[in-house]
MIDOSE-1310 file (N, C-alpha, C; in nm, 2 decimals, decimal comma, always signed):
residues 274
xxxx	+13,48/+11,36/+10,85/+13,43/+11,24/+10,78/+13,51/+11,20/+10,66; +13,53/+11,06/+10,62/+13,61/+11,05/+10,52/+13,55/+11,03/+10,41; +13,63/+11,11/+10,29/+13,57/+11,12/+10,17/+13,49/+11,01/+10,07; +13,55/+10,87/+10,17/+13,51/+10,74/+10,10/+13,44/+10,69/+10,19
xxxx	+13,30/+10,76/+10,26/+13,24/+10,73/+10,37/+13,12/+10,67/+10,29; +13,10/+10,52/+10,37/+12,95/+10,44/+10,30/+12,83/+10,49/+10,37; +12,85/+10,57/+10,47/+12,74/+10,59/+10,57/+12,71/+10,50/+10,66; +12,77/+10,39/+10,63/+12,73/+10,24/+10,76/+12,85/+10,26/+10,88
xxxx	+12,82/+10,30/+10,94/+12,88/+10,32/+11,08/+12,89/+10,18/+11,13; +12,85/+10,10/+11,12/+12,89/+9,95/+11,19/+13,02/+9,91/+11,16; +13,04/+9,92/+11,01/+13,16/+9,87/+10,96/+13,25/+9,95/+10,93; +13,25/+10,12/+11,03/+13,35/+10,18/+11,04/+13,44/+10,22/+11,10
xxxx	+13,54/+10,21/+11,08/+13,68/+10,22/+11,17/+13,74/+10,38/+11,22; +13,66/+10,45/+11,09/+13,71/+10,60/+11,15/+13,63/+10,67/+11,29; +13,75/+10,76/+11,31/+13,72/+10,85/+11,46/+13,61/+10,95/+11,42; +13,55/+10,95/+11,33/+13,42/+11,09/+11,33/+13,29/+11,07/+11,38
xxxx	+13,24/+11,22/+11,37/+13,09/+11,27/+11,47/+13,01/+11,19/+11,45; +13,01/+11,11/+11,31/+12,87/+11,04/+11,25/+12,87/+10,90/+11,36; +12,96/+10,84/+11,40/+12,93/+10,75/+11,45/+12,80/+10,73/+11,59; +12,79/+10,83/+11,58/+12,64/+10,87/+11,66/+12,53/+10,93/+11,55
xxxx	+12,43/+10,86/+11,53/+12,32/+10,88/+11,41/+12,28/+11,01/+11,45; +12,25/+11,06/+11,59/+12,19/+11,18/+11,67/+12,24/+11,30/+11,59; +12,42/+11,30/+11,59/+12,50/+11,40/+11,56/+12,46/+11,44/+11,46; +12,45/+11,39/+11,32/+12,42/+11,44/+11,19/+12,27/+11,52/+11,17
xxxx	+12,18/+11,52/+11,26/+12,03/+11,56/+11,30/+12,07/+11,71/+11,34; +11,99/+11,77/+11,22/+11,96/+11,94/+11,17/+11,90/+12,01/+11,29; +11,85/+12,07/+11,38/+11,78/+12,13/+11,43/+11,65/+12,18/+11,35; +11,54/+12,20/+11,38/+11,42/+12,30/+11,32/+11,44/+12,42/+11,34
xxxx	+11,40/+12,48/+11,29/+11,35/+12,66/+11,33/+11,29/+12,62/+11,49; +11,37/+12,73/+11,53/+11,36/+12,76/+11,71/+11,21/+12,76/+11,74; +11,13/+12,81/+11,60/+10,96/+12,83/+11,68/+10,92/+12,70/+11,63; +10,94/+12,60/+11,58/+10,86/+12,50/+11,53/+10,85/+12,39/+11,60
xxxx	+10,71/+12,34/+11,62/+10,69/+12,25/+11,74/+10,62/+12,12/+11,65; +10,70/+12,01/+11,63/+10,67/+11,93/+11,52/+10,64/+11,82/+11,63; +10,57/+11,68/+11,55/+10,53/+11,57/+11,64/+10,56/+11,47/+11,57; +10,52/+11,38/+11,49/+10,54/+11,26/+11,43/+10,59/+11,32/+11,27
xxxx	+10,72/+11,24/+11,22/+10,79/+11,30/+11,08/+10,76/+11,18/+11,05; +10,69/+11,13/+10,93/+10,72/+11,04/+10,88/+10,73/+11,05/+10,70; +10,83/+10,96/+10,62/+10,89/+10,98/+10,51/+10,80/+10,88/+10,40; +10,77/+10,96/+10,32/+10,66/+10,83/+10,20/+10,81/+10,82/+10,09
xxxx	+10,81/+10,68/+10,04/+10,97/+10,68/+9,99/+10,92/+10,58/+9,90; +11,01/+10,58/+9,78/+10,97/+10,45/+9,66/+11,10/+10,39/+9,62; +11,12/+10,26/+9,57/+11,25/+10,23/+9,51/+11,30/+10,29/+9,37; +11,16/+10,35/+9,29/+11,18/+10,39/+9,12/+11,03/+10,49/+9,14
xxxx	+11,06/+10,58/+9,02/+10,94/+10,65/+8,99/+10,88/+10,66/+8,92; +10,75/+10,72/+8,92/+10,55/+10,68/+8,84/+10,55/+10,61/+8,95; +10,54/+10,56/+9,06/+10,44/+10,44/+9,18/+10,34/+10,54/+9,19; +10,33/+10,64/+9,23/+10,22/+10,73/+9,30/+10,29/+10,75/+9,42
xxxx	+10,41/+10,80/+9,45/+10,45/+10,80/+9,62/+10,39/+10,96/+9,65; +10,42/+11,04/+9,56/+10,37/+11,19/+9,58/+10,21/+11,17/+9,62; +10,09/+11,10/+9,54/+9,99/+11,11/+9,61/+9,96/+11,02/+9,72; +10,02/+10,95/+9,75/+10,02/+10,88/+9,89/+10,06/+10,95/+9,98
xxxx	+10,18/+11,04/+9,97/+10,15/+11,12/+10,07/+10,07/+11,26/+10,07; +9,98/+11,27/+9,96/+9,84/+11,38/+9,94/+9,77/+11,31/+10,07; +9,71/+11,16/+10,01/+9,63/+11,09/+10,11/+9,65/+11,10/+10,24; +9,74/+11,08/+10,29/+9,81/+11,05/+10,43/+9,75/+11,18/+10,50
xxxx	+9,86/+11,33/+10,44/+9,80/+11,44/+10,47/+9,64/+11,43/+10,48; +9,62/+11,43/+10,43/+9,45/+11,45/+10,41/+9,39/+11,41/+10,51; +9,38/+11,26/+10,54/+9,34/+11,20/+10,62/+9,38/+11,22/+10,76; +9,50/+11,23/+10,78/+9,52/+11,33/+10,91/+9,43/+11,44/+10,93
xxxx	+9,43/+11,51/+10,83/+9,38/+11,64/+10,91/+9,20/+11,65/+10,85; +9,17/+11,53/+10,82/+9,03/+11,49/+10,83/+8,98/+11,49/+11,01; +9,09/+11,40/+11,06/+9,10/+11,34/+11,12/+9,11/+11,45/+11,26; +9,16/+11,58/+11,24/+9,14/+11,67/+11,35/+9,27/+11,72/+11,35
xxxx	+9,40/+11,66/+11,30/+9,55/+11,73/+11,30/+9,63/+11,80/+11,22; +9,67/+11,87/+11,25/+9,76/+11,97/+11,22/+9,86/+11,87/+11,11; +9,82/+11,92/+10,96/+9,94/+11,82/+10,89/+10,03/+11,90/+10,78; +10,15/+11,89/+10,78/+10,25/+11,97/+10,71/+10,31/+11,84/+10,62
xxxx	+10,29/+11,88/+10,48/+10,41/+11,85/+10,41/+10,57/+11,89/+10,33; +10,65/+11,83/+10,35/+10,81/+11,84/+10,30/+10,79/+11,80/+10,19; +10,82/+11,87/+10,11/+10,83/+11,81/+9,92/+10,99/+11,84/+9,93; +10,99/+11,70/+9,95/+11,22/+11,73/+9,93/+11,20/+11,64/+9,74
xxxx	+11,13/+11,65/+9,72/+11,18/+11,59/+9,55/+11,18/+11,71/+9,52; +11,26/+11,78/+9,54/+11,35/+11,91/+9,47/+11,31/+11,91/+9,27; +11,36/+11,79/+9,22/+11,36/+11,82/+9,05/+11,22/+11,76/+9,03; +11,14/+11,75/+9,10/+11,01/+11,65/+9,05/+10,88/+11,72/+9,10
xxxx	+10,86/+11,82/+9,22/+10,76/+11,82/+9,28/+10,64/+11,86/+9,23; +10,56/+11,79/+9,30/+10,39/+11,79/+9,25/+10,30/+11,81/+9,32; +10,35/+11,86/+9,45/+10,24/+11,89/+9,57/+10,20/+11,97/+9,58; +10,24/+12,11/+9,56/+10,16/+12,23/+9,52/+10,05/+12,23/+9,44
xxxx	+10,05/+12,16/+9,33/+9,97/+12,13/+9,21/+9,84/+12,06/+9,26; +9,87/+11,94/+9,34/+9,80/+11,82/+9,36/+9,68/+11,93/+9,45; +9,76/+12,01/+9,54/+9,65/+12,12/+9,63/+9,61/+12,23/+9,59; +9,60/+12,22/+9,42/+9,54/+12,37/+9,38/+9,62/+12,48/+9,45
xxxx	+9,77/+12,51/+9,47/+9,83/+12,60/+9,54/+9,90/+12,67/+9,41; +9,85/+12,83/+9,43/+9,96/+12,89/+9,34/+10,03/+12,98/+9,38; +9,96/+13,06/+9,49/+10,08/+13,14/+9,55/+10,22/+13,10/+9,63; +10,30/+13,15/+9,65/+10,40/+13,22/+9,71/+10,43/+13,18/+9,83
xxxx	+10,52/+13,15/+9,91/+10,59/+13,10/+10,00/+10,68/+13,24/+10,06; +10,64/+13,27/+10,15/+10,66/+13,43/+10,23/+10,80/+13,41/+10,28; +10,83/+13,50/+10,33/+10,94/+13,45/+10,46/+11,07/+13,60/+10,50; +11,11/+13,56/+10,58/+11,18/+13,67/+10,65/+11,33/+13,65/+10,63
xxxx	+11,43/+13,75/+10,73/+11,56/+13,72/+10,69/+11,56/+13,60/+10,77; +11,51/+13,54/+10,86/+11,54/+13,39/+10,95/+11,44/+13,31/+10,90; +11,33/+13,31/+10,90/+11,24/+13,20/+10,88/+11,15/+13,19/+10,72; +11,10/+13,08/+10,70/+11,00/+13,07/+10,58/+10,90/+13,03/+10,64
xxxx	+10,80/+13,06/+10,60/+10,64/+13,05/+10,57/+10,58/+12,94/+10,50; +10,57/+12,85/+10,54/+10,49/+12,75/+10,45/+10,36/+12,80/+10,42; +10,31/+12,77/+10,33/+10,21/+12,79/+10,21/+10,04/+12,68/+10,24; +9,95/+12,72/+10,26/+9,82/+12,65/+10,37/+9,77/+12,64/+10,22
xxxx	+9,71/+12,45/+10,25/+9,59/+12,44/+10,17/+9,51/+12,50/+10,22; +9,42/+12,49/+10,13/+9,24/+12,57/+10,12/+9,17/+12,54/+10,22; +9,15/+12,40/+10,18/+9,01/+12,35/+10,30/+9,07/+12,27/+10,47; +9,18/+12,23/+10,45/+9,22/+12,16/+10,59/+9,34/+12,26/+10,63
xxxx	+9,41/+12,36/+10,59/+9,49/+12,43/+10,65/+9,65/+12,31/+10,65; +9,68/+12,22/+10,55/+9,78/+12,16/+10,58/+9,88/+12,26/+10,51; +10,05/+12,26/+10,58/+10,10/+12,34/+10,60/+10,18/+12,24/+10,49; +10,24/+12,35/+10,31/+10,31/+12,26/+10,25/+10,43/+12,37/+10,19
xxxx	+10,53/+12,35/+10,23/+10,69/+12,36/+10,16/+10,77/+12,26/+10,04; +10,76/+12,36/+9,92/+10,79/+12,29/+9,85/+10,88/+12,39/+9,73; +11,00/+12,30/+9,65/+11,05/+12,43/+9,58/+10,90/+12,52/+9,45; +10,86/+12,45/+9,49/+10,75/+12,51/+9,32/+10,68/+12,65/+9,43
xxxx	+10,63/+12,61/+9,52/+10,63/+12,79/+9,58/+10,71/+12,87/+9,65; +10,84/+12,83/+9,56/+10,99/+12,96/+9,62/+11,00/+13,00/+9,42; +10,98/+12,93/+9,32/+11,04/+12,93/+9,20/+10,92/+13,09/+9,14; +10,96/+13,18/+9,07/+10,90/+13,22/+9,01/+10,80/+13,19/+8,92
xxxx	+10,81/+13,07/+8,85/+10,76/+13,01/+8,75/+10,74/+12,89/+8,76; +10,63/+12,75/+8,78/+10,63/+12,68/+8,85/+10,69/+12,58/+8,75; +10,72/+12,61/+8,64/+10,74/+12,50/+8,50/+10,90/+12,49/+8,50; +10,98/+12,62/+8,58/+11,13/+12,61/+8,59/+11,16/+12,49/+8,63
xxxx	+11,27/+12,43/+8,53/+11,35/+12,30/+8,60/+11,46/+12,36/+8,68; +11,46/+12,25/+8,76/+11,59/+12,29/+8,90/+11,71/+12,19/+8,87; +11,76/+12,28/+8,78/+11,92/+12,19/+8,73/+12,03/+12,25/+8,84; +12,00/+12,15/+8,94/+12,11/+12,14/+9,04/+12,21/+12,08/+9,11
xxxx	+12,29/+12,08/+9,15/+12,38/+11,91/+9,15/+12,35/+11,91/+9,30; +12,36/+11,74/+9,35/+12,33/+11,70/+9,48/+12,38/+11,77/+9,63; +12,44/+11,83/+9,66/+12,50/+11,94/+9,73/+12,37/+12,01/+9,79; +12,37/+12,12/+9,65/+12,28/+12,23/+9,66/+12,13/+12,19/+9,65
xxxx	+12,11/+12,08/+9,61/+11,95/+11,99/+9,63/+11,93/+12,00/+9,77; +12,04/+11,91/+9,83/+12,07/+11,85/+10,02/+12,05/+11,96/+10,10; +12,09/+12,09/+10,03/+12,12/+12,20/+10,13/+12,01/+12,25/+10,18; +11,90/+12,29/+10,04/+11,74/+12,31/+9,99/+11,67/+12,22/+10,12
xxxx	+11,68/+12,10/+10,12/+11,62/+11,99/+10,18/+11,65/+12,01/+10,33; +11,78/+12,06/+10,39/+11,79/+12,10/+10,48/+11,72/+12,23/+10,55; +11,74/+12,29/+10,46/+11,61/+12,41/+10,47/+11,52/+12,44/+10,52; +11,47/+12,33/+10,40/+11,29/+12,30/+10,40/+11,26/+12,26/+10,58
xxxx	+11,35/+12,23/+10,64/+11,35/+12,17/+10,76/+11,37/+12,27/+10,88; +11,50/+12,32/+10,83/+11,56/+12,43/+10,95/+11,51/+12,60/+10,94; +11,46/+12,61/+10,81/+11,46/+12,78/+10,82/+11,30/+12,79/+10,79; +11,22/+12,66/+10,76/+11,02/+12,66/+10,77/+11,01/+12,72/+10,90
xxxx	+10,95/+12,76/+10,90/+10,83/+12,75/+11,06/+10,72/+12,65/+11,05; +10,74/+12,53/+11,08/+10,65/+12,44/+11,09/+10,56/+12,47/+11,26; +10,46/+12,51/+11,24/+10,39/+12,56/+11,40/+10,31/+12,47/+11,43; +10,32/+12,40/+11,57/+10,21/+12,32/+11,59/+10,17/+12,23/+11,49
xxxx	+10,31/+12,12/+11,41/+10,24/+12,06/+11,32/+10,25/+11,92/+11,40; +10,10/+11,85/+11,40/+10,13/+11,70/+11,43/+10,18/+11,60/+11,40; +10,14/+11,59/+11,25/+10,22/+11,51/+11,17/+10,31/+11,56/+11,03; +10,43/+11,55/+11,03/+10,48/+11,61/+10,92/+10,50/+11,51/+10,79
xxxx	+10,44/+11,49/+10,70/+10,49/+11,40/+10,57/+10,66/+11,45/+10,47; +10,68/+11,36/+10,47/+10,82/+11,42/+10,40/+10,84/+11,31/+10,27; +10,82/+11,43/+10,11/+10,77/+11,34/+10,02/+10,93/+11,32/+9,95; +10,92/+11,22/+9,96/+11,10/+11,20/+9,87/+11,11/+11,14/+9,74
xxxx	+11,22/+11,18/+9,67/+11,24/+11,14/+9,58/+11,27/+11,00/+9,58; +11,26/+10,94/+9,41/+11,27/+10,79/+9,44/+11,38/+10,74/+9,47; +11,40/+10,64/+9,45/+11,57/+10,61/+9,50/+11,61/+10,58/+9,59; +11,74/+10,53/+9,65/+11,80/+10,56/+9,74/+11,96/+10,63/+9,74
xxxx	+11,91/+10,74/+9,73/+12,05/+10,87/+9,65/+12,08/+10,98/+9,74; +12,15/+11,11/+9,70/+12,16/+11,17/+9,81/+12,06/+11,24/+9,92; +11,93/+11,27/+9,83/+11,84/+11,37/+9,86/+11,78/+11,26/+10,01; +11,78/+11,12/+9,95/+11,73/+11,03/+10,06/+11,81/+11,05/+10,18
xxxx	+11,95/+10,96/+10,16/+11,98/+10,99/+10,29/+12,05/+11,13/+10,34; +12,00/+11,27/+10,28/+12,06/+11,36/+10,33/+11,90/+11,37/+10,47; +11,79/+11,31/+10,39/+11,70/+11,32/+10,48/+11,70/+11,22/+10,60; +11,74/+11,13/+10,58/+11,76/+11,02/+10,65/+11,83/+11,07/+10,80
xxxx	+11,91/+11,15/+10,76/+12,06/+11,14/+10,82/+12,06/+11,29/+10,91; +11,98/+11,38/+10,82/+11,97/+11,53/+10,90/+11,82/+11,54/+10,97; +11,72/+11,49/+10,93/+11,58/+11,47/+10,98/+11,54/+11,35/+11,09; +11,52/+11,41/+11,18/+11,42/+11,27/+11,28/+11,34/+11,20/+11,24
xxxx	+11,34/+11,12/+11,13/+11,23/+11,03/+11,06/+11,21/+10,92/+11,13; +11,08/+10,96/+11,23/+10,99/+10,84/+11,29/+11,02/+10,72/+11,22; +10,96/+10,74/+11,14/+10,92/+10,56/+11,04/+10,89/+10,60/+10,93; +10,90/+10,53/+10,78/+10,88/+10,54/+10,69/+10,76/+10,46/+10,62
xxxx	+10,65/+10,50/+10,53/+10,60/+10,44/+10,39/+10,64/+10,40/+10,29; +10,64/+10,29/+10,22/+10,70/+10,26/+10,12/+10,58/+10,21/+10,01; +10,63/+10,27/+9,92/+10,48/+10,31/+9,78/+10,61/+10,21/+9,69; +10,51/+10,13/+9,62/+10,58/+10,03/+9,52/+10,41/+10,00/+9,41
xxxx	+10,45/+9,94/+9,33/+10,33/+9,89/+9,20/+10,37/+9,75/+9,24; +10,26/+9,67/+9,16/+10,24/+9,51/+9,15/+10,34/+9,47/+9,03; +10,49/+9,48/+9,05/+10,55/+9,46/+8,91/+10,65/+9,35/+8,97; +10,71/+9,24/+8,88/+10,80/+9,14/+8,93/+10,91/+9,21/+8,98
xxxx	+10,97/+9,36/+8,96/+11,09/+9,39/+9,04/+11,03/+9,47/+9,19; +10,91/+9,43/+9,24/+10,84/+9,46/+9,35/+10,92/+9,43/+9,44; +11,01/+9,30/+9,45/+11,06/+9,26/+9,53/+11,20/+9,33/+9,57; +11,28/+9,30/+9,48/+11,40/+9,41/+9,48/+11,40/+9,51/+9,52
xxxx	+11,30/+9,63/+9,47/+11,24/+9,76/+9,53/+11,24/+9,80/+9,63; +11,12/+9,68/+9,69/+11,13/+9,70/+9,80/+11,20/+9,68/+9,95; +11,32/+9,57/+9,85/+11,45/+9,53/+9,94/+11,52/+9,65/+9,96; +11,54/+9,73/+9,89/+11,67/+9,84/+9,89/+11,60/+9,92/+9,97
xxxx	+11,48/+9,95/+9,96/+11,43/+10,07/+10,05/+11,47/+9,98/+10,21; +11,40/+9,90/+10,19/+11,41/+9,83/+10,33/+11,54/+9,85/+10,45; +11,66/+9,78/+10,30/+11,81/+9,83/+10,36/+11,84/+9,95/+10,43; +11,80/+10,03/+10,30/+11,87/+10,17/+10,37/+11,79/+10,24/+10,50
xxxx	+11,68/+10,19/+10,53/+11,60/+10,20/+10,64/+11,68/+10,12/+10,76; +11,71/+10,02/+10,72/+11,77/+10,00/+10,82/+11,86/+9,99/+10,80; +11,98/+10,05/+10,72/+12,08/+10,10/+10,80/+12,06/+10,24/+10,87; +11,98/+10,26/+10,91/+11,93/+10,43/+10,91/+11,86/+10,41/+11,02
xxxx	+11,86/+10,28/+11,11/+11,76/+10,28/+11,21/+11,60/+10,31/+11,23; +11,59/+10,34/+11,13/+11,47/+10,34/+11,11/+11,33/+10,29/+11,04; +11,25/+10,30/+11,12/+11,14/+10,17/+11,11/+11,04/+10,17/+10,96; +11,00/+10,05/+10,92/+10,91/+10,09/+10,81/+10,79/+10,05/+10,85
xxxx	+10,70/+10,12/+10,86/+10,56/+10,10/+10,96/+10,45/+10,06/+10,82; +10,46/+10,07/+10,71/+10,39/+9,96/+10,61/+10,42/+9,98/+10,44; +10,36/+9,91/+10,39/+10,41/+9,94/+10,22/+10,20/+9,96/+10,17; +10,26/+10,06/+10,05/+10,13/+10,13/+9,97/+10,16/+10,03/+9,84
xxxx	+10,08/+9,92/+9,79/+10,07/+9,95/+9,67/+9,97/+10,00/+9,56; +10,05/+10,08/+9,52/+9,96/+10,12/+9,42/+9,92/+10,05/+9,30; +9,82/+10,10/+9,21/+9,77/+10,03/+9,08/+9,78/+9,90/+9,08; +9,73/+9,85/+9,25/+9,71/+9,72/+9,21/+9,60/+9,63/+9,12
xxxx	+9,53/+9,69/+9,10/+9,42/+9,60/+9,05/+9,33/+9,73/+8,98; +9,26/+9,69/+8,85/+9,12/+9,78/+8,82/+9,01/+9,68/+8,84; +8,87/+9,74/+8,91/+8,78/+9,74/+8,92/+8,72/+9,79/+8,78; +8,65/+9,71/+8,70/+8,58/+9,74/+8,61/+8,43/+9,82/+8,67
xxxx	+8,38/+9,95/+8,59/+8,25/+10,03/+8,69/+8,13/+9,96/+8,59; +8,14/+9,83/+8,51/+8,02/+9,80/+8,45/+7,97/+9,64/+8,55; +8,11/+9,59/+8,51/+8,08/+9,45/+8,59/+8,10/+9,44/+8,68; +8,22/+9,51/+8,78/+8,24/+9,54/+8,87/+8,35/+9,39/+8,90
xxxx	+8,39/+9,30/+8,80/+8,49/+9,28/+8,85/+8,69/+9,28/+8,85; +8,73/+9,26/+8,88/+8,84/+9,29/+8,93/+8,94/+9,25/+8,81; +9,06/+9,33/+8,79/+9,10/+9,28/+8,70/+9,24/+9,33/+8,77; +9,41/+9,21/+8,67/+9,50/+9,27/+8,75/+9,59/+9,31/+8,65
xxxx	+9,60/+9,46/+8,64/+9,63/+9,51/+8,46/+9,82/+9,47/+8,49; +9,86/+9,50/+8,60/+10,00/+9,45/+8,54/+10,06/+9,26/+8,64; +9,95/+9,20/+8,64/+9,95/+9,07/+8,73/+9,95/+9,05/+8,82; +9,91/+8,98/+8,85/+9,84/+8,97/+9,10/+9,95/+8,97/+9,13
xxxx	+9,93/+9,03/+9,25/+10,03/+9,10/+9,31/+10,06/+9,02/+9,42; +10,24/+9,02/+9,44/+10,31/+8,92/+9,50/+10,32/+9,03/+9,67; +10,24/+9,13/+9,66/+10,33/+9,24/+9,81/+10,27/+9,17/+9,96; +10,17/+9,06/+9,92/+10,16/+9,02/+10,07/+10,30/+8,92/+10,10
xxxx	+10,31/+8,85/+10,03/+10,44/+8,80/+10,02/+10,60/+8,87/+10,08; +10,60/+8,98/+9,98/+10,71/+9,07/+10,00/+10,67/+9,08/+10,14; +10,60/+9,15/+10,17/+10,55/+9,19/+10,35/+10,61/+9,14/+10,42; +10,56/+8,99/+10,37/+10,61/+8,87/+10,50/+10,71/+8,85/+10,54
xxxx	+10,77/+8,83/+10,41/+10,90/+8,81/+10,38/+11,00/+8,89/+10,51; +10,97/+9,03/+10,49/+11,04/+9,12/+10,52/+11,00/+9,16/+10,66; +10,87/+9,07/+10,69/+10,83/+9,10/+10,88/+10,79/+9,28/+10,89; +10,66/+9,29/+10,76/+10,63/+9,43/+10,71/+10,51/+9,35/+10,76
xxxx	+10,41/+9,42/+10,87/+10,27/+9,34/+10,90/+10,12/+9,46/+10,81; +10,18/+9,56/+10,78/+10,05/+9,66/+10,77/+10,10/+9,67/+10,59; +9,98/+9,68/+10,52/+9,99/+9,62/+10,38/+9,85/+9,71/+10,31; +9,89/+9,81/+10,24/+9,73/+9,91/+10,17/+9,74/+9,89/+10,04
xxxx	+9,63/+9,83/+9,95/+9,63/+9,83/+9,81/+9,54/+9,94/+9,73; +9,59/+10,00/+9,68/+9,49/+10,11/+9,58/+9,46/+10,06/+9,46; +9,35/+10,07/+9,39/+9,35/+10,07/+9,26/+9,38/+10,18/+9,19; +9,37/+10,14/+9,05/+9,37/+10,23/+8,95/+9,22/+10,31/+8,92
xxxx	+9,27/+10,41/+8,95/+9,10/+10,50/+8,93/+9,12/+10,61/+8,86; +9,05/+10,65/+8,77/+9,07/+10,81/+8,70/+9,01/+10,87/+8,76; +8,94/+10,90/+8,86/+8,90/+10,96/+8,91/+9,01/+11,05/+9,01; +9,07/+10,95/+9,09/+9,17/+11,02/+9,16/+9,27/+11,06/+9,12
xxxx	+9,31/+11,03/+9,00/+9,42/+11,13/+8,89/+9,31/+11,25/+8,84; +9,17/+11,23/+8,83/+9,15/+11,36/+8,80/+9,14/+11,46/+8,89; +9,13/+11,40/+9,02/+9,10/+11,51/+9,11/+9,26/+11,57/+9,16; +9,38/+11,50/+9,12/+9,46/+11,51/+9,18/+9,56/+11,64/+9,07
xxxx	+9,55/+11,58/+8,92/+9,55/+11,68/+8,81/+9,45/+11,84/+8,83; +9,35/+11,82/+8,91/+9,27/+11,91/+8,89/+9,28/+12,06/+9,03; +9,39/+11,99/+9,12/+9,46/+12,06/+9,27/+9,30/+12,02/+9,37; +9,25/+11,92/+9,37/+9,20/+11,89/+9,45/+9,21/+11,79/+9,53
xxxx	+9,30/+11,74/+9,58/+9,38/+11,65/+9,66/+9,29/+11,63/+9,81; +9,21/+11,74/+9,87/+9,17/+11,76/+9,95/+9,00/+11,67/+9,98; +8,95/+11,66/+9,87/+8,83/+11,56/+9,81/+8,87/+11,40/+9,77; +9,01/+11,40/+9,80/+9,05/+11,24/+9,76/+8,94/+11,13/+9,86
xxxx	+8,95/+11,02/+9,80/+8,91/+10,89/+9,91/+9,01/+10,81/+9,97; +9,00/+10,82/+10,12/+9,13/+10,78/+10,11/+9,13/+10,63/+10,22; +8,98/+10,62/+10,20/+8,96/+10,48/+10,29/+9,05/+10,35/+10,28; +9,10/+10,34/+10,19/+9,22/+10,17/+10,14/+9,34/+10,23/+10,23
xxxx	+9,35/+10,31/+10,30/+9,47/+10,34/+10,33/+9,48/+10,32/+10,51; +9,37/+10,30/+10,58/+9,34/+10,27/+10,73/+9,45/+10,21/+10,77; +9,47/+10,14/+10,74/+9,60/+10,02/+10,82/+9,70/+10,08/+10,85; +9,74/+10,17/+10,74/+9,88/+10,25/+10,74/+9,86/+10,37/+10,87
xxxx	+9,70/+10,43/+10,87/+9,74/+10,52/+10,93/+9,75/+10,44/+11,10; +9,67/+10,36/+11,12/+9,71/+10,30/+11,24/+9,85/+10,28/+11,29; +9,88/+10,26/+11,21/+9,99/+10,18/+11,18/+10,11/+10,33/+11,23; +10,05/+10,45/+11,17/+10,17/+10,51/+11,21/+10,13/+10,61/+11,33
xx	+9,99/+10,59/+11,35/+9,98/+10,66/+11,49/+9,97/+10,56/+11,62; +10,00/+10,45/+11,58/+10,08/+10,34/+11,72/+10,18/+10,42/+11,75
């Protein structure tokens, strides 16, 4: 591959492997029997994309399935935490062990239970992030997982399309806020999805609106929100608004992720078990 490779294979002239999207696709661990991968992804970070994919998980395996999450945000992760998880991530000279929530048994790999200390920063350059991320993929034993979440960092940088590019990612979520660069945001994700062939099956926004708990009504703390619009625009038909609630930052601060509510989010999951 050449050193000055954009990744867009349409408008490339060179003779390499990538020109087949297949080719660049990691294998799993020989025992892992995975079913639907799908990627929760943001343009910029604070949206809430880490707890949207808490919810997702959850709800799945409310719902009776086997759910595994991928924490590929390598320098950022929060999903150990979010599930009250403090131990240890096991593993052999071939395979790793992902780490089981408490109450639904969701199966979660993440660097915070490989690190000794969960407060270590991971000062690593993109390479060695990608490689991690490859990992998390090829040396897990994901067993019998139905649906696998794969929480990504924000952006669209290496960590993205190393996942893009080495992972079978069904379809993607896209978590954005009610903010005037909503649009842009969500353009770039859009792009690199599709240059990536791959589908975006709906957008989360978050902190769209607070619900006052005296008057009960509605208020829109950073301005109404333009994402039915974006949707359209973009021929995005499945559309979930969350509000702002302390409650579910407290439960999420508190490693109870498993007690979340996660009813505003229905459409999505339809949406990704079509």
């Amino acid at each position: 591959m050449s050193e000055e490779c954009t990744h867009d294979c349409s408008t490339c002239s060179s003779n390499c492997g990538s020109k087949d999207p297949k080719s660049l696709l990691v294998a799993p661990h020989p025992n892992s029997k995975i079913g639907k991968v799908i990627g929760v992804v943001s343009g910029k970070g604070g949206v809430g994309k880490s707890m949207v994919t808490d919810l997702l998980a959850v709800e799945f395996a409310r719902r009776g399935y086997h759910c595994g999450i991928l924490d590929a945000d390598i320098t950022g992760p929060s999903i150990p935490k979010a599930f009250g998880i403090t131990e240890k991530a096991q593993g052999n000279e071939t395979t790793i062990f992902p780490v089981k929530s408490k109450k639904y048994g969701v199966d979660i790999m993440s660097i915070n239970v490989l690190l000794e200390n969960e407060s270590d920063p991971v000062v690593w350059r993109g390479p060695v992030i990608g490689g991690t991320v490859r990992q998390f993929w090829s040396d897990t034993l994901w067993d019998n997982v139905d649906y696998l979440f794969v929480d990504m960092p924000p952006g669209t940088g290496d960590v993205a399309l190393t996942v893009f590019q080495n992972i079978p990612i069904d379809g993607i979520v896209v978590v954005t806020s009610p903010q005037d660069l909503v649009s842009m945001i969500v353009g770039k994700a859009m792009k690199m999805a599709s240059l990536m062939n791959i589908p975006v099956l709906g957008i989360v926004e978050n902190m769209s609106y607070f619900k006052c708990p005296d008057c009960g009504n509605i208020h829109y703390i950073y301005g109404k929100s333009k994402i039915d619009e974006v949707a359209a625009a973009n021929d995005i038909k499945t559309v979930a608004k969350l509000p702002m609630d302390a409650k579910v930052a407290g439960l999420v601060d508190s490693g109870k992720a498993e007690e979340l509510d996660v009813s505003a989010l229905d459409g999505i999951f339809d949406a990704i078990m079509a």
